[in-house]
N, CA and C of each residue as an Amber inpcrd file, in Angstrom:
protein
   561
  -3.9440000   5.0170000 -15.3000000  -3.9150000   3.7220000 -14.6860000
  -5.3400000   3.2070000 -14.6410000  -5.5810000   2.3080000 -15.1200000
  -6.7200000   1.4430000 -15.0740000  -6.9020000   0.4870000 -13.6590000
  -7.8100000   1.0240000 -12.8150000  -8.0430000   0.4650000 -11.5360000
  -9.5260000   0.3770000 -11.4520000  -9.8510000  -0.8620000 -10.7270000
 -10.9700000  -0.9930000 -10.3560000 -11.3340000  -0.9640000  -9.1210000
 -12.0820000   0.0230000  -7.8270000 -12.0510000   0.1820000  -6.7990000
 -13.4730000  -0.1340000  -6.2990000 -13.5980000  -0.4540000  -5.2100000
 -15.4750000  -0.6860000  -5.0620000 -15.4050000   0.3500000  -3.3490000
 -16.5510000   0.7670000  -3.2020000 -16.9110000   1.5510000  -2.3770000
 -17.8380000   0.6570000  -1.8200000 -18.0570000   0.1400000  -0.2350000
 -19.0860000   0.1640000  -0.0450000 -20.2070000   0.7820000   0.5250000
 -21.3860000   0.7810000   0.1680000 -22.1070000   1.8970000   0.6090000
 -23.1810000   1.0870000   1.5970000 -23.3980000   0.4910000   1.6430000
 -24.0580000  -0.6450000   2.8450000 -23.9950000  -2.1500000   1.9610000
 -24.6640000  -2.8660000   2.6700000 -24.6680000  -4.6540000   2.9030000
 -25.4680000  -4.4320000   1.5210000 -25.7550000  -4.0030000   0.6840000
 -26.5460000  -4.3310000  -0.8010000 -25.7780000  -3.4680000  -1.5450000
 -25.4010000  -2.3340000  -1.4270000 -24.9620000  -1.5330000  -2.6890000
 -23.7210000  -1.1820000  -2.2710000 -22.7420000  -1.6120000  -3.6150000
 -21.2290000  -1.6490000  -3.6580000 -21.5030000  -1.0470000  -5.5350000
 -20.4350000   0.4720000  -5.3740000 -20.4550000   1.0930000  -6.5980000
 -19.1100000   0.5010000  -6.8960000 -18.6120000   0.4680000  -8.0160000
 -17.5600000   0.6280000  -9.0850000 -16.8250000   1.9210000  -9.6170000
 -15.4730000   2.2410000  -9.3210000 -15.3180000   3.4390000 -10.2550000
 -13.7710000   3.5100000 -10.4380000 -13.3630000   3.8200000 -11.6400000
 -12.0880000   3.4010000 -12.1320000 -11.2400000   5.0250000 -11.3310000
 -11.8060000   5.6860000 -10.3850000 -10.6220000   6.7020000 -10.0730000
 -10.8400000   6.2810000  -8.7590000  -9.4590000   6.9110000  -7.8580000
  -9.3680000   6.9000000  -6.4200000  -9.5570000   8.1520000  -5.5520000
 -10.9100000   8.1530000  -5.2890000 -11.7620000   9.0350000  -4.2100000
 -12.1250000   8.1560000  -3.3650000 -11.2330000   8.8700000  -2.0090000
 -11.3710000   7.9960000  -0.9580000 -12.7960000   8.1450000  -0.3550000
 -13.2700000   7.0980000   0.1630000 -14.9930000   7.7650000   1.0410000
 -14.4500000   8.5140000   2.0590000 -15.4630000   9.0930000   2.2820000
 -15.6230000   9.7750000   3.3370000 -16.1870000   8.8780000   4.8720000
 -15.3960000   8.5750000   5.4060000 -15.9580000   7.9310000   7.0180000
 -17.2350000   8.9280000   7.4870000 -18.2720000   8.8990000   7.6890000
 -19.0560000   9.5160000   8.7740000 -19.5410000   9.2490000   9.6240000
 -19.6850000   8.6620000  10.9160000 -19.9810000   8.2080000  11.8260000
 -21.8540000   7.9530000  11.8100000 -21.9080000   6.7410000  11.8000000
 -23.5700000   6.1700000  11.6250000 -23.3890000   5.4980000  10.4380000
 -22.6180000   6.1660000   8.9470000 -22.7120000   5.5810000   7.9830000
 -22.1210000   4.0900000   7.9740000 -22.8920000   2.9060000   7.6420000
 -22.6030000   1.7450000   7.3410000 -21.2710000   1.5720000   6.7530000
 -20.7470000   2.0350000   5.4350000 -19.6890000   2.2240000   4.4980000
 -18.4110000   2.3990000   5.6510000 -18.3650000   3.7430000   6.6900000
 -17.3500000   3.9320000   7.4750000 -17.4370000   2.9800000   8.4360000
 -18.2490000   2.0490000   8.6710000 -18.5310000   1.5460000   9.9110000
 -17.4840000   0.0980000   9.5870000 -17.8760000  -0.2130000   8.1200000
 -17.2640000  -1.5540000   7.2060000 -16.2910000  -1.1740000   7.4640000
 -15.5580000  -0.0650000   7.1160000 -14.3130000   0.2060000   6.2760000
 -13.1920000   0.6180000   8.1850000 -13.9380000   0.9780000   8.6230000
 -13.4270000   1.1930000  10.0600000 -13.0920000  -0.5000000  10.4000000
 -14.0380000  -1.2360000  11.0130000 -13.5300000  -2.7370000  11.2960000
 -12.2430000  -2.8370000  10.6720000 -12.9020000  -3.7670000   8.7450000
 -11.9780000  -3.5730000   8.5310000 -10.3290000  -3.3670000   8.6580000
 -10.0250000  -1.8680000   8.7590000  -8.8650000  -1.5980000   8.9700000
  -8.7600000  -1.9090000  10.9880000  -9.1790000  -1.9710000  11.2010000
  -9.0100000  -2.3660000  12.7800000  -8.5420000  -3.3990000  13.1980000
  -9.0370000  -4.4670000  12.0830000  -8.6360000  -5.8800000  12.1640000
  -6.8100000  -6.1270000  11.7270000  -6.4180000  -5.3410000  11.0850000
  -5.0460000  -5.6950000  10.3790000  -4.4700000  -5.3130000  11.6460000
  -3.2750000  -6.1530000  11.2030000  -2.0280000  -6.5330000  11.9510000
  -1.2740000  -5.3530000  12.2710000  -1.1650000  -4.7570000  10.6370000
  -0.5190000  -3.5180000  10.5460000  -1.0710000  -2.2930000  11.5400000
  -2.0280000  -2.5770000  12.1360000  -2.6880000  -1.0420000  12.5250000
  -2.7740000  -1.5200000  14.1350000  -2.0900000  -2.8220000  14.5920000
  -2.6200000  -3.2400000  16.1100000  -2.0590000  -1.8440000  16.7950000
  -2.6690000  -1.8660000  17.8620000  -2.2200000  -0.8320000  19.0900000
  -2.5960000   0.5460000  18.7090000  -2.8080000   1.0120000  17.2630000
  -3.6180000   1.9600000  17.3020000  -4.5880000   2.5610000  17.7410000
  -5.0730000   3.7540000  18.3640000  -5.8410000   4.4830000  19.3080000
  -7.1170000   4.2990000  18.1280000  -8.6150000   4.2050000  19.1290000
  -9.4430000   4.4600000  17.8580000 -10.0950000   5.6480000  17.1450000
  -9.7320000   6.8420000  17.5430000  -9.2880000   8.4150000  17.1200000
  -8.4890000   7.9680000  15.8500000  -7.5050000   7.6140000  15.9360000
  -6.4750000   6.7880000  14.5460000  -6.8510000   6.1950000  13.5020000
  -7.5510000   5.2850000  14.3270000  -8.1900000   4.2400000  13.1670000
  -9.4060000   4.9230000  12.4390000 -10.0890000   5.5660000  12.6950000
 -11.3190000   6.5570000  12.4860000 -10.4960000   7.6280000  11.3620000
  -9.3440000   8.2360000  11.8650000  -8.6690000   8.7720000  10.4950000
  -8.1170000   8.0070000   9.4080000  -7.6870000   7.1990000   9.2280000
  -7.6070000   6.3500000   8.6730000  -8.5070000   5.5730000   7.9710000
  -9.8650000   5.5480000   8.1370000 -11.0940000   5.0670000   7.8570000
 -11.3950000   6.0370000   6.8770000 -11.0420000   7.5780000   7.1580000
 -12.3400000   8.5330000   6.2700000 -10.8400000   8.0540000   5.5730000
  -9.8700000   8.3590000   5.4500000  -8.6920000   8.0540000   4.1260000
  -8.6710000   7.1390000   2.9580000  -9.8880000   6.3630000   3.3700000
  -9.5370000   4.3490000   2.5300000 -10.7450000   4.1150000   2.2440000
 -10.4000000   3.3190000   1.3550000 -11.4790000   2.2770000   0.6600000
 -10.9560000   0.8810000   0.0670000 -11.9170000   0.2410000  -0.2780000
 -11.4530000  -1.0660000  -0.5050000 -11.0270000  -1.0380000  -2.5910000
 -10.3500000  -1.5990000  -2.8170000  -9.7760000  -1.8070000  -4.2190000
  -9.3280000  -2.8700000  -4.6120000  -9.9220000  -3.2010000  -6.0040000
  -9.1300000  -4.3510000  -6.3640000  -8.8480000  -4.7100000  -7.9270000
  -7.7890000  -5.6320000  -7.9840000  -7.1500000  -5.2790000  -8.8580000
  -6.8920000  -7.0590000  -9.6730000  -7.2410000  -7.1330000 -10.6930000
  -6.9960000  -8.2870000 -11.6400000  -5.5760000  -8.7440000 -12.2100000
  -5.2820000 -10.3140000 -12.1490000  -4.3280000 -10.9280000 -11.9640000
  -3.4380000 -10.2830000 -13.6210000  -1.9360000  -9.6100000 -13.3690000
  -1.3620000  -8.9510000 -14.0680000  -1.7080000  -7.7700000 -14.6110000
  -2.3730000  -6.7510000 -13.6500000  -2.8540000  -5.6530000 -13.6820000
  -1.8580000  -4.9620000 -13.0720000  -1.2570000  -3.3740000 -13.4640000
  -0.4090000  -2.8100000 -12.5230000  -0.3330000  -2.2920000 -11.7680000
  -0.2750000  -2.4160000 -10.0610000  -0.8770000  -1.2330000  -9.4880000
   0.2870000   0.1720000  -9.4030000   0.6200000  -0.3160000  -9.5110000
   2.1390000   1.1070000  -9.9290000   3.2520000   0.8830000  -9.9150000
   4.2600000   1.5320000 -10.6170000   5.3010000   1.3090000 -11.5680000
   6.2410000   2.5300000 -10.8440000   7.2870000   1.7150000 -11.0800000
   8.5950000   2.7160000 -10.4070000   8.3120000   3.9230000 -11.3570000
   9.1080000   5.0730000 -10.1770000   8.7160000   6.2340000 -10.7930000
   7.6670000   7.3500000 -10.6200000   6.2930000   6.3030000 -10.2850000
   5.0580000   6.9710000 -10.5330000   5.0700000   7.7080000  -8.9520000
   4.1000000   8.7220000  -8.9280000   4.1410000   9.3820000  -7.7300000
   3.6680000   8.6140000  -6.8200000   3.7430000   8.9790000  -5.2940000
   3.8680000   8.3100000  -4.2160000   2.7210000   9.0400000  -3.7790000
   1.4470000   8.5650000  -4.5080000  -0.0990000   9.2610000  -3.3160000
  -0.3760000   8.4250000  -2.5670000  -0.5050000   7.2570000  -2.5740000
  -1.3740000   6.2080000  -1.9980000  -0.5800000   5.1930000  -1.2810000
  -0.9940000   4.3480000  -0.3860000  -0.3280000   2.6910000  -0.0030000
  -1.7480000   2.4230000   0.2430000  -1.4300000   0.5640000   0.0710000
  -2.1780000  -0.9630000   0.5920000  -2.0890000  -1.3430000   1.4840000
  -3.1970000  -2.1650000   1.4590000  -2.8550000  -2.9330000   2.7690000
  -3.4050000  -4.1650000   1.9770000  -3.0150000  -5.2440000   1.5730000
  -3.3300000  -6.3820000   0.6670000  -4.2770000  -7.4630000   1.8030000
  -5.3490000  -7.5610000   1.5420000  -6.1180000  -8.1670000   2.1810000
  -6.1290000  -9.5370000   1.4800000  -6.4070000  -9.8290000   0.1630000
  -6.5890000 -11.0470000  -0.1590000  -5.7240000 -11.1490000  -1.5650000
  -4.8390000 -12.2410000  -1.7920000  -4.1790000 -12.1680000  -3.6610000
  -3.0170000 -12.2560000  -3.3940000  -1.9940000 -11.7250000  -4.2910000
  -0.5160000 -11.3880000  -4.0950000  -0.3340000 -10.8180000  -5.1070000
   1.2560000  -9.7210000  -4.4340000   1.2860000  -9.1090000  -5.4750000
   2.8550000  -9.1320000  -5.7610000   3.4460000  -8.8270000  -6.8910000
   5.2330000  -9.0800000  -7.4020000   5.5460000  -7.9260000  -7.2130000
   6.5610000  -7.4090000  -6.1900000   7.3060000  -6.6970000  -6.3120000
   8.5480000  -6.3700000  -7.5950000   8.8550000  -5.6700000  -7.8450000
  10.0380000  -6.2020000  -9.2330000  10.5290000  -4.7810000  -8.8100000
  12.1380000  -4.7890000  -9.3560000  12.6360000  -3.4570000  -9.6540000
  13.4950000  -3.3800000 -10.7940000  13.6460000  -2.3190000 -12.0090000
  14.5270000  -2.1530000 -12.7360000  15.9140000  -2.1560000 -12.3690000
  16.2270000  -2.5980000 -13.7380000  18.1390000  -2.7040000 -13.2030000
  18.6500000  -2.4630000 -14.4170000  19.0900000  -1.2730000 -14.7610000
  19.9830000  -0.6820000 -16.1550000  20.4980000  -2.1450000 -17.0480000
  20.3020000  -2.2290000 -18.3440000  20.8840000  -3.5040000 -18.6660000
  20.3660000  -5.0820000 -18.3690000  19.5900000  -5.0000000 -17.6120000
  18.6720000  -6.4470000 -16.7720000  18.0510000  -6.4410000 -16.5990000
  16.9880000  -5.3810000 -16.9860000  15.5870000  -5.4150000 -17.2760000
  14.9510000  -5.4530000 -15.6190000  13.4790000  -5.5510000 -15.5610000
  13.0120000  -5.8400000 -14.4490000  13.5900000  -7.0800000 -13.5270000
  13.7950000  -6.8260000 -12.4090000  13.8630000  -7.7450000 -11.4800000
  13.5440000  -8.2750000 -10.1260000  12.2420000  -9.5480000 -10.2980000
  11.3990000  -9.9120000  -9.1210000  12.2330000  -9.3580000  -7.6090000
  11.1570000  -8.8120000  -6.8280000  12.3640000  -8.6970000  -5.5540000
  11.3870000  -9.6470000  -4.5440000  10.0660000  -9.9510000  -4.3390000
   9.3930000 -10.5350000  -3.6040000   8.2180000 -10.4520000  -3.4340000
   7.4250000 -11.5400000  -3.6430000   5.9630000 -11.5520000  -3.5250000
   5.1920000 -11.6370000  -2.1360000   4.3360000 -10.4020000  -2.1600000
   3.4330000 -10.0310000  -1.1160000   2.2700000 -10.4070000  -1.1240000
   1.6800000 -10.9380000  -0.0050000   0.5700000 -11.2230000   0.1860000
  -0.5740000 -10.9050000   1.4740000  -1.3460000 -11.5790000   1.8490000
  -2.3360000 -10.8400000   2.9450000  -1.7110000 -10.2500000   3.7470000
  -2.2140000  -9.2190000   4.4720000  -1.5370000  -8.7140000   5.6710000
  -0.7470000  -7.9970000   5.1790000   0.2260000  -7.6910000   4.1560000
   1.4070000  -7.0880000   3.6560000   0.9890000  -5.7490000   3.4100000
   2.1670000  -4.3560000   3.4370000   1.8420000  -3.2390000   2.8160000
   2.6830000  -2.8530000   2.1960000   1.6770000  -1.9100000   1.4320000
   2.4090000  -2.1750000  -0.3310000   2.2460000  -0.0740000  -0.0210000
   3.4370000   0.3960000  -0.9460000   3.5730000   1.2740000  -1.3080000
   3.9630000   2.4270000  -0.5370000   5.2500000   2.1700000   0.5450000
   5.0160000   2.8160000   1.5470000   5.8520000   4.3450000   1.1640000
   6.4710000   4.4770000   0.0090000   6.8330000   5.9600000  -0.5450000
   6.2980000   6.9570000  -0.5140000   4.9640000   6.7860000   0.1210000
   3.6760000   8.1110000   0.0700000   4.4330000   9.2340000   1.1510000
   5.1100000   8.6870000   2.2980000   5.5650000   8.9760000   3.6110000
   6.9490000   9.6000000   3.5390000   7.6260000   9.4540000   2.2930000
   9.2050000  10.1080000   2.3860000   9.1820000  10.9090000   0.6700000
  10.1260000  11.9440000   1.2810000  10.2900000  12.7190000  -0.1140000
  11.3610000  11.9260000  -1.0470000  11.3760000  11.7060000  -2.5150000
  10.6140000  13.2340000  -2.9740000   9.1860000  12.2520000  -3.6530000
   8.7840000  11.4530000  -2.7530000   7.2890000  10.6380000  -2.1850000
   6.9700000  10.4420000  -4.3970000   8.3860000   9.5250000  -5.0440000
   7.8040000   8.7400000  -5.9210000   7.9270000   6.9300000  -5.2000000
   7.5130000   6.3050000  -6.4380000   7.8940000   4.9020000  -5.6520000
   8.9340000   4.4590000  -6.9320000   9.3870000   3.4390000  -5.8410000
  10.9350000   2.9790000  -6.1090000  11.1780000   1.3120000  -6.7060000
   9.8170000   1.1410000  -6.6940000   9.7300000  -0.2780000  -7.2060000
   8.9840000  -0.0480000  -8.2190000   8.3760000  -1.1580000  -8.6970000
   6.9950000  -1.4520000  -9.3020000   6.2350000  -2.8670000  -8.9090000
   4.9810000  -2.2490000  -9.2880000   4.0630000  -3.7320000  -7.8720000
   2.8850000  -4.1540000  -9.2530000   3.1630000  -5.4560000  -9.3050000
   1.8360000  -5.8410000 -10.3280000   0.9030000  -7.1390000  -9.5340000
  -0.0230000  -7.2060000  -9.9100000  -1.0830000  -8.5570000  -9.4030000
  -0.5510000  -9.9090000  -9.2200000  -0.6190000 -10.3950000  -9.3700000
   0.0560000 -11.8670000 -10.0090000  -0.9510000 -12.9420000  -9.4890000
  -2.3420000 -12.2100000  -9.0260000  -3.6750000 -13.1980000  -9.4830000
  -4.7100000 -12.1820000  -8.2750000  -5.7780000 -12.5210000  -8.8950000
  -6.8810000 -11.4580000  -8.3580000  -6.3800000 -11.0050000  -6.5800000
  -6.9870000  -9.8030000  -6.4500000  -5.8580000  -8.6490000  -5.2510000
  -7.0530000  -8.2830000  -4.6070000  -7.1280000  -7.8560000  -3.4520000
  -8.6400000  -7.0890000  -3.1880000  -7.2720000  -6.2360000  -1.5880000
  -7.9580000  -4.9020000  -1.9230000  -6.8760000  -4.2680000  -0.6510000
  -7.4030000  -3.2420000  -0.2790000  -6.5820000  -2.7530000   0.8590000
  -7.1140000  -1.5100000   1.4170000  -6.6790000  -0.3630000   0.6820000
  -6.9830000   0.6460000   0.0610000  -6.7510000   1.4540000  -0.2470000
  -6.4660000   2.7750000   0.4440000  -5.5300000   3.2500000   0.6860000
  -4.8280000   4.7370000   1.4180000  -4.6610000   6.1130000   0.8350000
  -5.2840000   6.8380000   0.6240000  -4.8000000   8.2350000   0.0400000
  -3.9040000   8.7710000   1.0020000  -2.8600000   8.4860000   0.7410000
  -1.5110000   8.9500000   1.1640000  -1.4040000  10.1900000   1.5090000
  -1.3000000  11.2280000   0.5100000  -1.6470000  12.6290000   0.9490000
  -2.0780000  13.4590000   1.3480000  -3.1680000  12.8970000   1.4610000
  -4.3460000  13.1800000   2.7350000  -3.7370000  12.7610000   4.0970000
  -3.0090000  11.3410000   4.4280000  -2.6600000  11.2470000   5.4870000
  -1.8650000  11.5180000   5.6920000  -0.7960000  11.4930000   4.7250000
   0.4750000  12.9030000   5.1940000   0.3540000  14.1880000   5.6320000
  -1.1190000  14.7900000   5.4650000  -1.1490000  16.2660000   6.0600000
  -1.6190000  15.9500000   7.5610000  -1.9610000  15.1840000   7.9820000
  -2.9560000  14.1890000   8.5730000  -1.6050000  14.1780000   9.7990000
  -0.5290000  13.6440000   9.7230000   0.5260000  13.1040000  10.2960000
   1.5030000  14.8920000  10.9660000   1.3650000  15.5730000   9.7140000
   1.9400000  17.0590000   9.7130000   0.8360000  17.4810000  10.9680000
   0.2610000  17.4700000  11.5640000  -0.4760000  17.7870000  12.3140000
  -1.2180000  17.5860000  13.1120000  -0.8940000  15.5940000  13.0090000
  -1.4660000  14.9360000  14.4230000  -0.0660000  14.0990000  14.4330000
   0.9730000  15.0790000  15.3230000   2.1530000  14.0630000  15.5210000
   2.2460000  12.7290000  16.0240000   1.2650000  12.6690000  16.5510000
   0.7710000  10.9490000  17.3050000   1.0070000  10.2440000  16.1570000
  -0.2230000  10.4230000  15.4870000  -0.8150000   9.7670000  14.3380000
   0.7370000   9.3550000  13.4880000   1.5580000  10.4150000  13.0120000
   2.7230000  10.1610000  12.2780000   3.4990000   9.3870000  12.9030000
   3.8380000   9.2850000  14.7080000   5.0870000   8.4440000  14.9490000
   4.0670000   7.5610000  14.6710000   3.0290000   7.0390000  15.0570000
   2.3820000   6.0930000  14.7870000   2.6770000   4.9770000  13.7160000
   2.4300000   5.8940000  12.6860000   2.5160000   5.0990000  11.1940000
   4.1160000   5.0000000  10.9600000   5.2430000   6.2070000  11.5970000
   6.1980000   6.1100000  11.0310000   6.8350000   5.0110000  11.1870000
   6.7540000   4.1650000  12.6630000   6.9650000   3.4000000  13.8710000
   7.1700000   2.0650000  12.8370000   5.2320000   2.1380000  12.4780000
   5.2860000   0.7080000  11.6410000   5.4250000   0.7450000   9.7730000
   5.8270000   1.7370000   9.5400000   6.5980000   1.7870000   7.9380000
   7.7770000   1.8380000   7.8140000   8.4970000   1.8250000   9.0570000
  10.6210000   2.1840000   9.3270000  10.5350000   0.8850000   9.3690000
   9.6250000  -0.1460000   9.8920000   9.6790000  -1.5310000  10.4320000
   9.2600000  -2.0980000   8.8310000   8.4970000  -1.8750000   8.2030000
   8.5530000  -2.7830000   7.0270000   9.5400000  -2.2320000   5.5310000
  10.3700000  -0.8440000   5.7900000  11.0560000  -0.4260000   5.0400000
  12.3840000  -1.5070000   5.2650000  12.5400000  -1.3960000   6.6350000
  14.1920000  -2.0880000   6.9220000  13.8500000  -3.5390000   6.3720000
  12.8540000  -4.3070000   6.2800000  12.2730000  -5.3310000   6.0980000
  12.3750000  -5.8150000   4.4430000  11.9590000  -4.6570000   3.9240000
  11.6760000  -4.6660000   2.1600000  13.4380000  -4.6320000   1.7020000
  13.7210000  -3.6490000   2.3910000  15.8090000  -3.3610000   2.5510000
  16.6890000  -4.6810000   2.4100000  15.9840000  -5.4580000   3.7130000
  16.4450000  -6.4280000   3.4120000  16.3290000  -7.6680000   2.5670000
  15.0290000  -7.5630000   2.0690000  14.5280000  -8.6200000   1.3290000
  15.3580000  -7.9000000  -0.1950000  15.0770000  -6.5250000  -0.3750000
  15.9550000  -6.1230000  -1.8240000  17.7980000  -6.4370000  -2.0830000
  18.1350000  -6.2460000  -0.8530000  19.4630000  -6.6080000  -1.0860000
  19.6270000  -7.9790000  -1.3500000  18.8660000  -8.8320000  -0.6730000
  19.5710000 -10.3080000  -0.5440000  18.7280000 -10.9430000  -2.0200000
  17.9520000 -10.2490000  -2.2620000  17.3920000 -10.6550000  -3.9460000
  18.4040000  -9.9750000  -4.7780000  18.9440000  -8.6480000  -5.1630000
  19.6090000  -8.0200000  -5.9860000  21.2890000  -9.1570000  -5.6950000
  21.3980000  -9.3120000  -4.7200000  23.1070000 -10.0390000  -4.3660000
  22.4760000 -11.5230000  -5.1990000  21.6570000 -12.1540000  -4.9640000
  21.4430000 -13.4590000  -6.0640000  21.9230000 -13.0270000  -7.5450000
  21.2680000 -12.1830000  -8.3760000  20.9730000 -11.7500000  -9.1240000
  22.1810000 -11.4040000  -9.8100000  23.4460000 -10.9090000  -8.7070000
  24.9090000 -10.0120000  -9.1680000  25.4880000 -11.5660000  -9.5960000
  26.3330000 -11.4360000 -10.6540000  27.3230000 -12.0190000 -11.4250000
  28.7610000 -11.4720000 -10.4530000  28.8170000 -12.4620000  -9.4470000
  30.1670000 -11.7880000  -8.5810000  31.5590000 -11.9860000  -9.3380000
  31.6250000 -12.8380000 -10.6080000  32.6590000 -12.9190000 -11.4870000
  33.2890000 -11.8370000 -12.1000000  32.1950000 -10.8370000 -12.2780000
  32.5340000  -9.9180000 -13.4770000  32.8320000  -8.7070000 -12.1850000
  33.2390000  -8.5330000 -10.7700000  32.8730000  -7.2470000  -9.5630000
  34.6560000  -7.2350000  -9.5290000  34.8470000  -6.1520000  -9.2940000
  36.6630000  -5.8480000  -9.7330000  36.6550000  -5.2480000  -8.4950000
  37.7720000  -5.8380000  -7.8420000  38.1640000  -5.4400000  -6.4150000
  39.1820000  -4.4880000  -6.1890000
């Protein structure tokens, strides 16, 4: 997968690097200090303890991704989720015979990829750009061991990913029911 991720390392130097190594948060460092706010500010993370948000900080970095770029494709394993700060992105899902099909476009505030969290942790959609993206980046598996052992931390996240699963649930059904040819459904 071709990704472009930026690290920042203070207010002048921001590296580039096409793999996903999350930083490391360290307390004093500028980079964790960014990347802490940051995630503090989203919607998604309100009411979180800041013990939480601090794990979550050493987990992430910022990433971004160019308009019709893929950030992952049904199928692919479930390491990582977003948190889409700026852009949008197309949800789509395959359908035997019908090729891909749009299920709903995400934008700021939205989180993307929440399969990291349930077995057998591939993803079930596929998510592409659909014009320049800039997001939070999550190493998933890291915070899944993370959750295995700070039960807080897991109802935490589970609390607010059951809340945007039933959400995506519903947005997939009532897109896939457009989509059905109810002519051809044998009762």
């Amino acid at each position: 997968m071709d990704m472009k991720t930026t690290e920042v390392r203070s207010k002048d130097q921001i590296s580039e690097s096409d793999e996903h190594e999350p930083s490391r948060a360290v307390i004093g460092n500028p980079a964790s200090s960014q990347i802490f706010t940051l995630i503090a500010q989203q919607p998604f993370f309100r009411g979180l303890s800041e013990p939480h948000l601090r794990l979550l900080a050493e987990s992430a970095m910022v990433t971004e991704f160019e308009a019709g770029q893929w950030i992952y494709r049904q199928g692919d394993p479930a390491n990582r989720f977003y948190l889409i700060l700026d852009g949008k992105v197309l949800i789509e899902s395959e359908v035997k015979e019908r090729g891909m099909i749009p299920i709903r476009t995400l934008g700021p505030g939205d989180d993307l990829a929440w399969a990291w969290l349930f077995p057998p942790y591939y993803m079930h959609f596929s998510a592409c750009a659909t014009e320049p993206t800039r997001a939070i980046f999550f190493y998933g598996t890291r915070l899944r061991e993370q959750c295995e052992t700070n039960h807080e931390l897991g109802y935490q996240l589970m609390k607010r990913i059951a809340e945007v699963v039933v959400h995506n649930l519903n947005a997939t059904q009532q897109r896939l029911l457009e989509c059905t040819d109810t002519r051809n459904l044998s009762t």
